[in-house]
DRENPA-3360 file (N, C-alpha, C; in nm, 2 decimals, always signed):
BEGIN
1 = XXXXXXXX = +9.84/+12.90/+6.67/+9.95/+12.84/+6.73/+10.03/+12.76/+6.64 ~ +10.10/+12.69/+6.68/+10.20/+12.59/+6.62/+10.13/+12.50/+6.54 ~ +10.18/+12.43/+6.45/+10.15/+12.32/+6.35/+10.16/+12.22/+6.48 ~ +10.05/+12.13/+6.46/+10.08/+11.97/+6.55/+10.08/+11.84/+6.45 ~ +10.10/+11.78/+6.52/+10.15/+11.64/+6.47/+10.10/+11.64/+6.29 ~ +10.00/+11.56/+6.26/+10.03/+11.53/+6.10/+10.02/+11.71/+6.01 ~ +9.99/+11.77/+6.04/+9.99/+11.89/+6.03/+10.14/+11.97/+5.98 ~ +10.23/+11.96/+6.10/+10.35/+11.98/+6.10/+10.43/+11.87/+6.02;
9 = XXXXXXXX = +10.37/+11.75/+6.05/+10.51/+11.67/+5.89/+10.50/+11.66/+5.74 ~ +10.34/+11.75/+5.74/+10.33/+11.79/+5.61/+10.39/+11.93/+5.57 ~ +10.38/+11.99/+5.70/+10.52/+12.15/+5.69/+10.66/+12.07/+5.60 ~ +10.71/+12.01/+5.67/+10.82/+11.97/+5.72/+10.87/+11.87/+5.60 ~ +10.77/+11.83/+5.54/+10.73/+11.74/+5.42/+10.78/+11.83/+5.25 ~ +10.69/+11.90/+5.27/+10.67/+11.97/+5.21/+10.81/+12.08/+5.17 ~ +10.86/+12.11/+5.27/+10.95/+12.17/+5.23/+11.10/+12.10/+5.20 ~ +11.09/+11.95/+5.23/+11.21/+11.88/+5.12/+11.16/+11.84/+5.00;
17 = XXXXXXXX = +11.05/+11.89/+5.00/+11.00/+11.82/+4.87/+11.05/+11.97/+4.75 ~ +11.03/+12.08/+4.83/+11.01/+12.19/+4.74/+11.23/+12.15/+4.71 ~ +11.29/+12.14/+4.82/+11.45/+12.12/+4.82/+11.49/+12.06/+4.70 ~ +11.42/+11.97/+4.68/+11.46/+11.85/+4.55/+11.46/+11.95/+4.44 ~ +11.37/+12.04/+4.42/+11.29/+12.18/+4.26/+11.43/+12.29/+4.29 ~ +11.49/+12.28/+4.38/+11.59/+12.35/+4.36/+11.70/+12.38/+4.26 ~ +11.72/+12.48/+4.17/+11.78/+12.55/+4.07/+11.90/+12.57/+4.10 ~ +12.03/+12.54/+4.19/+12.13/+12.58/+4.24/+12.27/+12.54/+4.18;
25 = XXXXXXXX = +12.28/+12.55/+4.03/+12.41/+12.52/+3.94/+12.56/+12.58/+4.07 ~ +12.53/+12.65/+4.08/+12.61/+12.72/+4.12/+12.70/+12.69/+4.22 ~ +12.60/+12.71/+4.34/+12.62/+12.74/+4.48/+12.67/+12.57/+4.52 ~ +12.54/+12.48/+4.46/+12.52/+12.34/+4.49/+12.44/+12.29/+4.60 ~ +12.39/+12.43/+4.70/+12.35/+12.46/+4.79/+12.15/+12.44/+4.79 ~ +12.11/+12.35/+4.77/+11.96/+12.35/+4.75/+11.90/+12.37/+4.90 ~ +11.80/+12.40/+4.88/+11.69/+12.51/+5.02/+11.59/+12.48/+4.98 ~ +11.50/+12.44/+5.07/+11.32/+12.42/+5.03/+11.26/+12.50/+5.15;
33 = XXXXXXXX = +11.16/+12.56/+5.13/+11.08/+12.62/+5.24/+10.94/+12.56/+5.23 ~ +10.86/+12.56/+5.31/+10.72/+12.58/+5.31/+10.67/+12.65/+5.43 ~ +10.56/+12.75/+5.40/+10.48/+12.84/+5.44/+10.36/+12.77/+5.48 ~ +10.35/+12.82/+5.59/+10.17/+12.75/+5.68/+10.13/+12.87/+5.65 ~ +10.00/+12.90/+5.61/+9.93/+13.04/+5.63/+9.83/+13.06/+5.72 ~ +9.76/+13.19/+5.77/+9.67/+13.16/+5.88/+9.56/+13.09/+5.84 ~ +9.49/+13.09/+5.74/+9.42/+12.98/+5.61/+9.44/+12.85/+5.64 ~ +9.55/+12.78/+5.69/+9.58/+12.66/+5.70/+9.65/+12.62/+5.54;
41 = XXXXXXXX = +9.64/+12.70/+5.46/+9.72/+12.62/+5.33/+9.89/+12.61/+5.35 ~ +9.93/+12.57/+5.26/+10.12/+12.55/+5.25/+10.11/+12.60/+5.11 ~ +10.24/+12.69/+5.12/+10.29/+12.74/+5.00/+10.45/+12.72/+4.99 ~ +10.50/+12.61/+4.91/+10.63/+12.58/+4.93/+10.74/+12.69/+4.80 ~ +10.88/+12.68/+4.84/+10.92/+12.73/+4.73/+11.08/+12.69/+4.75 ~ +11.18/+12.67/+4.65/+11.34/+12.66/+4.68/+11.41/+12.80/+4.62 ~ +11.54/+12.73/+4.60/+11.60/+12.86/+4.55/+11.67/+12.84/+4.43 ~ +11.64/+12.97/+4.33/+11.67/+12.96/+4.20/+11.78/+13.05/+4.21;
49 = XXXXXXXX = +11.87/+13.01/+4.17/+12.02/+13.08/+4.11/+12.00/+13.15/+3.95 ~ +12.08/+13.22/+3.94/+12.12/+13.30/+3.85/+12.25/+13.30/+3.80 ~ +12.30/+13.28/+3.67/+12.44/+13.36/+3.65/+12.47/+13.49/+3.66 ~ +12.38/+13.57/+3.66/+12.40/+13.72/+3.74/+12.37/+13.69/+3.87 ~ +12.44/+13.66/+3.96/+12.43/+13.60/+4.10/+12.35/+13.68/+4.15 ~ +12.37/+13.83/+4.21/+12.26/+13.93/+4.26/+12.09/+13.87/+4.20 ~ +12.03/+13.81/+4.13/+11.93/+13.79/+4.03/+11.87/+13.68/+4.15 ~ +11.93/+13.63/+4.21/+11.90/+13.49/+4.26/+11.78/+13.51/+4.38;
57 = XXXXXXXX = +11.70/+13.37/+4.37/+11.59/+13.46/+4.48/+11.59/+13.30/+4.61 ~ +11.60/+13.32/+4.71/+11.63/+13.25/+4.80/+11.49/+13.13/+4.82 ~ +11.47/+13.04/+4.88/+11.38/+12.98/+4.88/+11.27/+13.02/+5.00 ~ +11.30/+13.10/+5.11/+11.16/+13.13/+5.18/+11.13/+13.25/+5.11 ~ +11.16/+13.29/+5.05/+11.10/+13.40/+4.95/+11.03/+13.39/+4.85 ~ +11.07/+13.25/+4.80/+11.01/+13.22/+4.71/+10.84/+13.16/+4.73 ~ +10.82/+13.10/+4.85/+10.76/+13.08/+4.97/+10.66/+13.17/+4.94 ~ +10.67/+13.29/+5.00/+10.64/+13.37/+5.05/+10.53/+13.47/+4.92;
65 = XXXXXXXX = +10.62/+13.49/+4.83/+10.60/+13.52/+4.69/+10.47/+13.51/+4.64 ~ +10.47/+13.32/+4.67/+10.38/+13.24/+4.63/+10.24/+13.27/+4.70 ~ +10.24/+13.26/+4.79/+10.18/+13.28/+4.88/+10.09/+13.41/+4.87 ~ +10.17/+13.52/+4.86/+10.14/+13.70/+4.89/+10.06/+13.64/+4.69 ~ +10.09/+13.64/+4.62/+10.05/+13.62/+4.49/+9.91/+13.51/+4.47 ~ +9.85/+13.46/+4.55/+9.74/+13.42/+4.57/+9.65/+13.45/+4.69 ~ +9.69/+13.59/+4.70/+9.62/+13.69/+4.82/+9.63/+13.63/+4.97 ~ +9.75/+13.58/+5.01/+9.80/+13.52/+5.13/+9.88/+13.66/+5.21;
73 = XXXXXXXX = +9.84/+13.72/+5.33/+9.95/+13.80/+5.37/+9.94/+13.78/+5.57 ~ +9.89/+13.65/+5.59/+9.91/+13.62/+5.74/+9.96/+13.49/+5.74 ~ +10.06/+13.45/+5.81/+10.13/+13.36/+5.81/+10.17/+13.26/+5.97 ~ +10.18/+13.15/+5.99/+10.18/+13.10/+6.13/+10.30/+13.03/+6.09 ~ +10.36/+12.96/+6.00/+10.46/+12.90/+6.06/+10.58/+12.86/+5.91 ~ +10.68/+12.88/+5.89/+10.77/+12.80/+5.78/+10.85/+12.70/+5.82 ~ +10.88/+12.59/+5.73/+10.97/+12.50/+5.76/+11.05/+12.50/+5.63 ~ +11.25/+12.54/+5.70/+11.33/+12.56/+5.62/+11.40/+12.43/+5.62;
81 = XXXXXXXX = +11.45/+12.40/+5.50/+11.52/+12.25/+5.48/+11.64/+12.26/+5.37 ~ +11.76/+12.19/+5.37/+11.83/+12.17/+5.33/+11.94/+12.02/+5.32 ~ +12.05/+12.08/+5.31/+12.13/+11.95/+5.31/+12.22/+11.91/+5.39 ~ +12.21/+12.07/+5.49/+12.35/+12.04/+5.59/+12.35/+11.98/+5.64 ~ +12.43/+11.91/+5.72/+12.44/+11.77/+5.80/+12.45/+11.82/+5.94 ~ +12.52/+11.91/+5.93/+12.57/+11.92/+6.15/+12.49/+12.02/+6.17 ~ +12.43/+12.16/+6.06/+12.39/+12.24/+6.16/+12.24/+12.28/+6.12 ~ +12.17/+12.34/+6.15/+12.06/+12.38/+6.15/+12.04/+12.50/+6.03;
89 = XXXXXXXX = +11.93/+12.50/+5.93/+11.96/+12.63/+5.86/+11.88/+12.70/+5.86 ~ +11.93/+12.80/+5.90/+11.88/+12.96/+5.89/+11.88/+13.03/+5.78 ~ +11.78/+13.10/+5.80/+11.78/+13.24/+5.67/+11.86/+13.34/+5.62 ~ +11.88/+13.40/+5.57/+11.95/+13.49/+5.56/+11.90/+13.58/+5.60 ~ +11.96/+13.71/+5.65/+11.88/+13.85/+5.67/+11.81/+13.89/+5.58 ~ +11.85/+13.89/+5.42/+11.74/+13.94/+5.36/+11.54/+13.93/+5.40 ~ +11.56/+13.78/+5.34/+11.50/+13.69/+5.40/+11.44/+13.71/+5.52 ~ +11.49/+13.72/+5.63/+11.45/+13.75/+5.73/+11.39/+13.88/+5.75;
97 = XXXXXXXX = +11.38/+14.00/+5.70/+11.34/+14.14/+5.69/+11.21/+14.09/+5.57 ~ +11.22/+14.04/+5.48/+11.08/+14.00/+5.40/+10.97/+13.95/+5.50 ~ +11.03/+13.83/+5.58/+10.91/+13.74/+5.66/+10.92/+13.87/+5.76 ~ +10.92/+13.93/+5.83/+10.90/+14.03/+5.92/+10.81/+14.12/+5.87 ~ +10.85/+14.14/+5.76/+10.71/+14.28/+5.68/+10.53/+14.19/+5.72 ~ +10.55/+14.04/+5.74/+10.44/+14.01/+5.80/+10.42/+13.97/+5.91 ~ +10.49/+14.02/+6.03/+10.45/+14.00/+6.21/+10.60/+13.98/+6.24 ~ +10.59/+13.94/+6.37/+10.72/+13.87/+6.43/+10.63/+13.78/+6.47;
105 = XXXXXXXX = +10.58/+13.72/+6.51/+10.48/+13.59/+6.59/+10.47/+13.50/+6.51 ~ +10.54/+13.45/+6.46/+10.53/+13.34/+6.41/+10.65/+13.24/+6.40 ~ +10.61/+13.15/+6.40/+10.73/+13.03/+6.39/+10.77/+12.98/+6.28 ~ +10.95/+12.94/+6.30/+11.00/+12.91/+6.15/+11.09/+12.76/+6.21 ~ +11.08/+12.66/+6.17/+11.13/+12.55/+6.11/+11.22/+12.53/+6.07 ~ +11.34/+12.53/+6.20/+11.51/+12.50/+6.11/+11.56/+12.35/+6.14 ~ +11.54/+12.30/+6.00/+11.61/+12.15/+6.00/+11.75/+12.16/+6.00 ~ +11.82/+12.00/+6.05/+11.93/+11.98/+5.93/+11.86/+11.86/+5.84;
113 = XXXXXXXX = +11.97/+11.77/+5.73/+11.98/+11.71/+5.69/+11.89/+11.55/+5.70 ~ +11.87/+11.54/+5.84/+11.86/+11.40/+5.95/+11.69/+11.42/+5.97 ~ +11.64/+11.56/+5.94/+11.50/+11.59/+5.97/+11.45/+11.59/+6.09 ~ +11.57/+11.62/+6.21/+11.54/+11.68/+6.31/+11.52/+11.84/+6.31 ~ +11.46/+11.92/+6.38/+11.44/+12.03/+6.38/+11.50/+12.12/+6.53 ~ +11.45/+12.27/+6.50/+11.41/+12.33/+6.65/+11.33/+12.44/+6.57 ~ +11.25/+12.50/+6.62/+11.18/+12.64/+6.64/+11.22/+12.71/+6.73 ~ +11.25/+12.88/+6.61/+11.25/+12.96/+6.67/+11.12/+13.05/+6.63;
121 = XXXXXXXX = +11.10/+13.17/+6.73/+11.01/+13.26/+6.66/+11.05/+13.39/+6.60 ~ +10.98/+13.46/+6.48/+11.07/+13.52/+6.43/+11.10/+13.64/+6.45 ~ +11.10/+13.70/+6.60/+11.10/+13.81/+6.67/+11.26/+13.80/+6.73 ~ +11.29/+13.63/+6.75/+11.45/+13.59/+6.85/+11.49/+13.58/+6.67 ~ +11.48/+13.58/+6.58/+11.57/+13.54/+6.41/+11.58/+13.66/+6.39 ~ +11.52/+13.76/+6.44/+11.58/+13.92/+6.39/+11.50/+14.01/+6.52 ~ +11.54/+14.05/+6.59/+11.58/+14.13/+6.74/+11.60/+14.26/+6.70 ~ +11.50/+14.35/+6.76/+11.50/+14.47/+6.71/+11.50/+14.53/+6.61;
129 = XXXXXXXX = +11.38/+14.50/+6.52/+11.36/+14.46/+6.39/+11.27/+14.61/+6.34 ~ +11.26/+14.63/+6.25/+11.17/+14.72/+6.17/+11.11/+14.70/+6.07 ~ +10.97/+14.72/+6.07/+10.87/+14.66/+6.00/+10.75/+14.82/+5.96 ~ +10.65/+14.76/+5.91/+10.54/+14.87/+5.83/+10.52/+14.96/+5.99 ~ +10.45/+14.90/+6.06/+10.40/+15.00/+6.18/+10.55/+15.08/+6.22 ~ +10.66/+15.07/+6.23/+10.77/+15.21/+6.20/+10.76/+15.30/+6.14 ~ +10.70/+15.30/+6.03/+10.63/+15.38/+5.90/+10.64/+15.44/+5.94 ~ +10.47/+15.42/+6.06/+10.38/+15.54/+6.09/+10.39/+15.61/+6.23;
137 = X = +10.55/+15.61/+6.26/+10.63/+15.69/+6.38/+10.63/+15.81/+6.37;
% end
């Protein structure tokens, strides 16, 4: 199920903390994620820019990365963080088709700025989605 109370502000924690390690010359745009796994561990990550911009790897992926690279591949919940002030931030589709290759049931963590949140799950963040079990159609 969901992260609860001190649980979840260490999600939530964690992923401004990874915000600050952000690499973003560019954009100016910094992003921190952190990854709950079914494990109970956190795996945080931001987003590193490139001057070959294509090169650039987003921060729930970085997340994710992290995670799948120390034999992690079930996941319950991410909290995404940034700087925006009015709106909530979301993923990108890329992004969004990576965290999918591991379930839709699970919950992601969209702040703004103020460290209010909402949850969605990530079945309503990408709707009619395709994943491994389509493979084997």
């Amino acid at each position: 199920g969901q992260p609860q109370g001190e649980r979840l502000q260490l999600l939530l924690r964690r992923s401004r903390e990874a915000k600050n390690c952000a690499y973003c010359p560019y954009s100016r745009f910094p992003v921190g994620a952190a990854l709950l796994t079914a494990g109970g561990e956190i795996f945080s990550g931001c987003n590193v820019e490139n001057a070959c911009y294509s090169l650039g790897v987003c921060a729930e992926r970085t997340a994710i990365q992290k995670a799948i690279s120390e034999g992690h591949t079930s996941f319950r919940a991410m909290a995404i963080t940034s700087d925006m002030g009015d709106s909530f931030i979301v993923p990108c589709g890329a992004c969004r088709q990576v965290m999918r290759e591991f379930g839709t049931d699970w919950d992601i963590y969209l702040t703004k700025a103020d460290g209010t949140y909402i949850v969605k799950r990530l079945e309503e963040l990408l709707p009619l989605s395709f994943g491994p079990e389509d493979l084997k159609k």
